[in-house]
N, C-alpha and C positions, 0 to 999 in steps of 0.2 A: 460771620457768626455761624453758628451750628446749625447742618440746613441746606446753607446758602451755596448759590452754584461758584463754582470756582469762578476766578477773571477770565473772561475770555481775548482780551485785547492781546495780539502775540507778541507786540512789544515786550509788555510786563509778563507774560509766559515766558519770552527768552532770557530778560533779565532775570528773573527766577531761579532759573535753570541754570547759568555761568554761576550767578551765586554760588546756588548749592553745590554744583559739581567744582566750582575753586573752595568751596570750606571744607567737604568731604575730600579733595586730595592732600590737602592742606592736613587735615587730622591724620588722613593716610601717613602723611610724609613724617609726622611727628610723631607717631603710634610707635610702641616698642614692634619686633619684628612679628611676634607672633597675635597681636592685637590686628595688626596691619593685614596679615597672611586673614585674618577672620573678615575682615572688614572688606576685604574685595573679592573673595570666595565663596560666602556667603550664601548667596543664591544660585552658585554652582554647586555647593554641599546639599541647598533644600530640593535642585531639580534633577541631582544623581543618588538621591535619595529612595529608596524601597516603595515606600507609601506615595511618595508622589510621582512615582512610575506606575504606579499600580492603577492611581488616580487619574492619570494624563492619559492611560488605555482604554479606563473604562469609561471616562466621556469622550472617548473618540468616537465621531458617527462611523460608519453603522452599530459600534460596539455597543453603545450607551441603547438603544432598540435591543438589542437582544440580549445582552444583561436583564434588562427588566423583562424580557418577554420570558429567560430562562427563571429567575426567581418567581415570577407571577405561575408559571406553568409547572416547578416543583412543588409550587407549595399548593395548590391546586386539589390534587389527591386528597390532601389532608383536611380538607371542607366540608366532607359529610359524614367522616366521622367525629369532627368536632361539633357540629351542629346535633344529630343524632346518637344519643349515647344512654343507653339504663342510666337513672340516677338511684340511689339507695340510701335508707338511711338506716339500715342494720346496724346494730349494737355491737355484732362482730367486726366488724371494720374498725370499731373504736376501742379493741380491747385490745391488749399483748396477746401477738399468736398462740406465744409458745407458754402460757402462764395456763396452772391446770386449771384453773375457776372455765377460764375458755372452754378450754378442753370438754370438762365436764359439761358447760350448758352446749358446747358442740352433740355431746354424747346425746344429750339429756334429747333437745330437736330433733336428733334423727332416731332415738325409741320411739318418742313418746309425739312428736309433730312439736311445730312451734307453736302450735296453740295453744298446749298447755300451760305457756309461762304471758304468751300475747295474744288472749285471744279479741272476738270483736265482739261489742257487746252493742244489742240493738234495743232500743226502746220503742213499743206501740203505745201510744196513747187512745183508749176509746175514743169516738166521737162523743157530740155532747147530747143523752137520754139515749145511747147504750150503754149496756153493761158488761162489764168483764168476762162477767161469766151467762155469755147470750151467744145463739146459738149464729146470730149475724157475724157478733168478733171472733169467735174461734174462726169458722168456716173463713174468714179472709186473712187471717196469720194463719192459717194452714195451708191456702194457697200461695202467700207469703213465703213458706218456707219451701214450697215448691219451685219456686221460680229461685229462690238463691240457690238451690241445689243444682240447675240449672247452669251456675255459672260456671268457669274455666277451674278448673282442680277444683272441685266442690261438689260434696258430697254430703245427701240429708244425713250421714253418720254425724257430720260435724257440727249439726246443729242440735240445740236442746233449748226446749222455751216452755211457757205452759200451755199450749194445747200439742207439742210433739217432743219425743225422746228417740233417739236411734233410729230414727225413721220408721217409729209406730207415732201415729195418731194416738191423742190420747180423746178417747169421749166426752162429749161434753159434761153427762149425766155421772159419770165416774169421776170427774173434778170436784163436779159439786157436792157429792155425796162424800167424797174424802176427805172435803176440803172442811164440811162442817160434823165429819164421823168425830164419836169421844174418842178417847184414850183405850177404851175396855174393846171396843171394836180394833181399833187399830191395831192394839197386839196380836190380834186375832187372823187378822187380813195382812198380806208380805204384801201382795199388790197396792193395799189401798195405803200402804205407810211411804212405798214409793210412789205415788203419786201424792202425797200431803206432803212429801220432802220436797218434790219438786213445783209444789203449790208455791210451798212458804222460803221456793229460794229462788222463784221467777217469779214473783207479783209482788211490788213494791206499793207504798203507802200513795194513796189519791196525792195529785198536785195541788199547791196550798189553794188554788182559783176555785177549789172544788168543782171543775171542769167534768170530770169522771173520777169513778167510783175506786179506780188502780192502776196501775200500770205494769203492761206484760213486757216480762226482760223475755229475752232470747240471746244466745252465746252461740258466736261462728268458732270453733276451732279449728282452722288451716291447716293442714300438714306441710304448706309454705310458710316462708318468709314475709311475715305482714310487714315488713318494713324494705323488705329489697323490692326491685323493679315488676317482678312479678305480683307483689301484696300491693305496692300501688296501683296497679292497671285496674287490680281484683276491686278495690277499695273503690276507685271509679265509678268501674261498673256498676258494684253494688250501691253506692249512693242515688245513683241516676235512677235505678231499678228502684228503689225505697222513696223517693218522688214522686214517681208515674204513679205507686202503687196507692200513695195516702192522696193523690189527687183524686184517682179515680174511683175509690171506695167512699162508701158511704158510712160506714162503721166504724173505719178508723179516722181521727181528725190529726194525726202527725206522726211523723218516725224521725226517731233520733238513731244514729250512729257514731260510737265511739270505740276507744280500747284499740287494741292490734298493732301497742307499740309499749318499749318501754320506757317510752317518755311522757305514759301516760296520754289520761282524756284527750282527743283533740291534735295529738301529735302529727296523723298525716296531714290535717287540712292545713297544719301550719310548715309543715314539709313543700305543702301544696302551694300555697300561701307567697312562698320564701322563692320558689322556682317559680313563680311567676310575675316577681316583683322584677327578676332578675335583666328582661330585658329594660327596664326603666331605668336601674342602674347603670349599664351599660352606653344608653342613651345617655342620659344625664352626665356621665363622666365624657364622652366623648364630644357634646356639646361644648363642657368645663374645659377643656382644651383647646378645642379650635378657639374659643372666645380669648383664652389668657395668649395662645402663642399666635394669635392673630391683630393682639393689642399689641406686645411686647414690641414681634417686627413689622408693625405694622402693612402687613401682607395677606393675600387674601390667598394664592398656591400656598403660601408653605404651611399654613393649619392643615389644608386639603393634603399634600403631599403627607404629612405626619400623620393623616387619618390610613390613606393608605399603607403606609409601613407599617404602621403598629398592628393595623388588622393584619397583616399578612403573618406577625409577628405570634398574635391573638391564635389566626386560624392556625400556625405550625404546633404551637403547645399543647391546645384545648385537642386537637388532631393527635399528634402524637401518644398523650396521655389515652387519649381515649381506646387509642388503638394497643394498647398497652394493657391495662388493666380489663378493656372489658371484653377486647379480640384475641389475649393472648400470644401479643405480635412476639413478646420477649421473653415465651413461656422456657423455649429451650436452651432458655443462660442458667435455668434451676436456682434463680438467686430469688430470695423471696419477698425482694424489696421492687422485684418487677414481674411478678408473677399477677396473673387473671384471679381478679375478686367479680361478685354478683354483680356491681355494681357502682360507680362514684357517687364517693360522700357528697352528699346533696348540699354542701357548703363549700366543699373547695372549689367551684369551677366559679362563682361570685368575688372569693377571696383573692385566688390565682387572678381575676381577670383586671381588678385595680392596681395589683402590685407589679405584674409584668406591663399595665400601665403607665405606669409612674414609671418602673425602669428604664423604660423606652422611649419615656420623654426627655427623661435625664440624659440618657446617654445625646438624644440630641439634638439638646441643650447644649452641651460640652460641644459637640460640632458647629451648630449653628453659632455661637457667638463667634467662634473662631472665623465662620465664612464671613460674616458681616462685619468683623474688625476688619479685614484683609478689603474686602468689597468697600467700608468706606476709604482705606489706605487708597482707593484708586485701580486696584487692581479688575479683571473682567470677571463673571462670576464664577468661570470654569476655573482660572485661576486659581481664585479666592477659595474654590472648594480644593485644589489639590492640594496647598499650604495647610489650609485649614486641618486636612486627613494627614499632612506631616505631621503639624503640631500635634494633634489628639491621637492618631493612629494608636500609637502605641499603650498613651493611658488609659483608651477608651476598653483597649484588650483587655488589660491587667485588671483593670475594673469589671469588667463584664467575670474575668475567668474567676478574679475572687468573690461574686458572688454566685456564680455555677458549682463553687468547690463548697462554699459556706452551704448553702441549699442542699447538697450532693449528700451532704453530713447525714439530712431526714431518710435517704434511700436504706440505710442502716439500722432504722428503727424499726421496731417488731409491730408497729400498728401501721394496718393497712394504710388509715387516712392520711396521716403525715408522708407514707411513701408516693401517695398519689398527688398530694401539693408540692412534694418534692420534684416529681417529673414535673408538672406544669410549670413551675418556676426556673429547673434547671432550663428545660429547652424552651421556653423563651427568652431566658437573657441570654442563651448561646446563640440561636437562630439571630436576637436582632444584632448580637455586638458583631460574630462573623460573618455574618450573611448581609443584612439589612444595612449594616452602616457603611461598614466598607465599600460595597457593590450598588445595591440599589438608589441610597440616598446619594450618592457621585451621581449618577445615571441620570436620573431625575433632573436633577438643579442642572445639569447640562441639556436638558432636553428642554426646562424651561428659559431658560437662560436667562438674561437680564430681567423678561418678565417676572420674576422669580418675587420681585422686590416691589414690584406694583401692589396696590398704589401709596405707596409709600412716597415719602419726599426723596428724590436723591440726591445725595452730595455730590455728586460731578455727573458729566457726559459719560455715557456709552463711547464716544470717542474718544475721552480721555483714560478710560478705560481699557478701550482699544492698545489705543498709544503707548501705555504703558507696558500690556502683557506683552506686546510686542519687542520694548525695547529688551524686559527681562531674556524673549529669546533669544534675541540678537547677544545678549550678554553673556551666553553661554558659552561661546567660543572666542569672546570679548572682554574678560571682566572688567577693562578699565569700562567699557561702556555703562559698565553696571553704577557710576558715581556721579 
């Protein structure tokens, strides 16, 4: 049955063996010539064959040791620039370069800063039995504003709220007095109308809890990018800072921070949000792995063995790309489909990381069943893997290069982002299909050898496995042997 260990009795092995090799000559002897010519050649065509030269070398010991010590140690480099990289979620990244709408909001941020179009908008809430306009709440949003001005590119130019404008203080007693002046005064007064303007466009209606009596807006305009890697760091800071400050005051009872994006309210935290879910995913998918191709062949190395390769696969991409887009590595090909942006789309390296997952499993998939046909055939597992890279060598290429070339198509598009998922996809399916299948995964299953399949049930001995790679050698310069 399926399973079951072969006879071991050598009686019924030898009779076995006359059988078959009298009905395989028997078919020889009745085959047309050129059926006949396939039928005992055979295994001298699959072992003078490309691929399984290639594969008989690199599980040769020592080779199979430094194969894997040379792939683990080129791809090595490429580990902290994949781990460490700006992530960004600029709007420029997702428009057409070369389209004027671009252009113009290019023009528009470097007149006028990008704050004009994004800026950050903070909300103080009094505590609860102060009031808005109390000499406790001003005096702690003006210290407020000092300590943002404080921060990295930040300037009390860029803030404007109701107790300060352009880095003048506004008095408390000139709020209050402007804020309830008539109409006959105000025409009268230029000061006191710009300070009623900016009463009635920083102080929004009490919260419906009637908690407090208003609530004071305040506007950061950046002359950064609130959405590239530098607006995030800024964004940080400032939230941490707007924490400490409504902790340890006594006047204000909360600070809201939003805006600094155009994707609206709330956009970095869910930027924030999204890059930090990321290692879960990550986890989770590579969990979903081991567990399916640990059931499939039931085997406890070759999940393990697949976690390693596709990381290596993982660190060459997320590596490359990074070193790409945000170091400039391919600035002087002047092609603009691999030219330095501020930063990666804070979505492609999540996207990138399941689909050059799933490639990588597939591709082997297409190997592994090939080894484990051949390995229950009888054959050893070194064997079983050089056949195997016979049979797939070539489709696993063709496959790998048409999705490198399909992918290759996004390096041509005029928005950043698609060029940057483009790299990530092309150079991991090239890294695993040239690099990783051919070389390393040989390397491996040779290194683990028959262990490979533990603890799985096997269909025959390791002897009888033995026995057999051996005879296909001997058949090399024998082929009757080979019947």
């Amino acid at each position: 049955g399926v399973g079951q260990p072969r006879p071991r009795d050598a009686a019924v092995g030898e009779r076995r063996h006359v059988t078959d090799a009298q009905h395989a000559k028997e078919e020889s002897a009745t085959a047309p010539p050129m059926v006949r010519r396939r039928m005992t050649s055979s295994d001298e065509e699959v072992s003078a064959s490309g691929w399984y030269l290639l594969t008989r070398l690199v599980t040769r010991w020592p080779i199979n040791i430094l194969v894997t010590l040379a792939v683990v140690l080129f791809t090595l480099p490429f580990l902290q620039p994949a781990t460490d990289f700006p992530v960004s979620g600029s709007i420029s990244l997702a428009l057409d370069r070369f389209h004027p709408t671009t252009k113009a909001l290019q023009q528009l941020n470097h007149d006028f800063g990008f704050g004009v179009l994004t800026p950050f908008d903070i909300y103080v809430v009094p505590a609860n039995g102060t009031a808005l306009l109390s000499f406790e709440f001003f005096s702690e949003t003006q210290s407020l504003v000092k300590k943002l001005s404080e921060l990295p590119s930040t300037s009390c130019t860029d803030i404007t709220g109701i107790s300060i404008a352009k880095c003048q203080e506004l008095p408390l007693n000139l709020v209050t007095f402007c804020a309830s002046a008539g109409p006959a005064l105000l025409a009268n007064t230029a000061i006191c109308t710009g300070v009623r303007y900016i009463y009635e466009s920083f102080v929004l209606p009490p919260p419906p809890d009637g908690r407090a009596d208003g609530v004071a807006k305040f506007i950061v305009q950046p002359q950064f990018d609130p959405n590239a890697p530098e607006g995030f760091d800024w964004y940080k800071r400032a939230r941490t800072l707007l924490e400490h400050h409504a902790r340890d005051s006594s006047a204000i009872a909360e600070i809201y921070i939003s805006g600094g994006s155009m994707g609206g309210p709330g956009a970095n935290d869910s930027i924030e949000h999204s890059l930090a879910t990321f290692p879960a995913t990550m986890v989770t998918t590579v969990v979903a792995m081991l567990i399916f191709v640990g059931v499939v062949f039931q085997s406890l190395l070759i999940p393990l063995r697949a976690v390693l390769t596709i990381s290596l696969s993982i660190t060459f991409s997320f590596g490359l790309t990074s070193l790409v887009y945000t170091r400039g590595a391919l600035d002087w090909l002047g092609f603009w489909g691999l030219s330095r942006e501020d930063g990666i789309m804070y979505v492609n390296p999540e996207l990138a990381f399941v689909i050059v997952c799933g490639l990588a499993v597939d591709y082997d998939m297409f190997l592994l069943v090939r080894v484990r046909e051949f390995w229950h055939q009888g054959y050893g597992t070194r064997e079983a893997v050089c056949r195997a890279v016979h049979k797939t060598g070539n489709a696993i290429n063709f496959a790998g290069a048409i999705m490198a070339i399909a992918f290759g198509g996004l390096f041509f598009s005029t928005t950043a982002t698609l060029n940057q998922f483009a790299c990530y996809l092309v150079a991991g399916t090239v890294y695993d299909t040239f690099v990783i299948r051919p070389f390393m995964v040989p390397a491996l299953f040779s290194l683990t050898g028959e262990a490979t399949w533990w603890p799985g049930v096997w269909t025959s001995s390791s002897g009888e496995r033995l026995a057999i790679t051996e005879r296909i050698q001997r058949g090399r310069s024998n082929p009757q042997l080979l019947l």
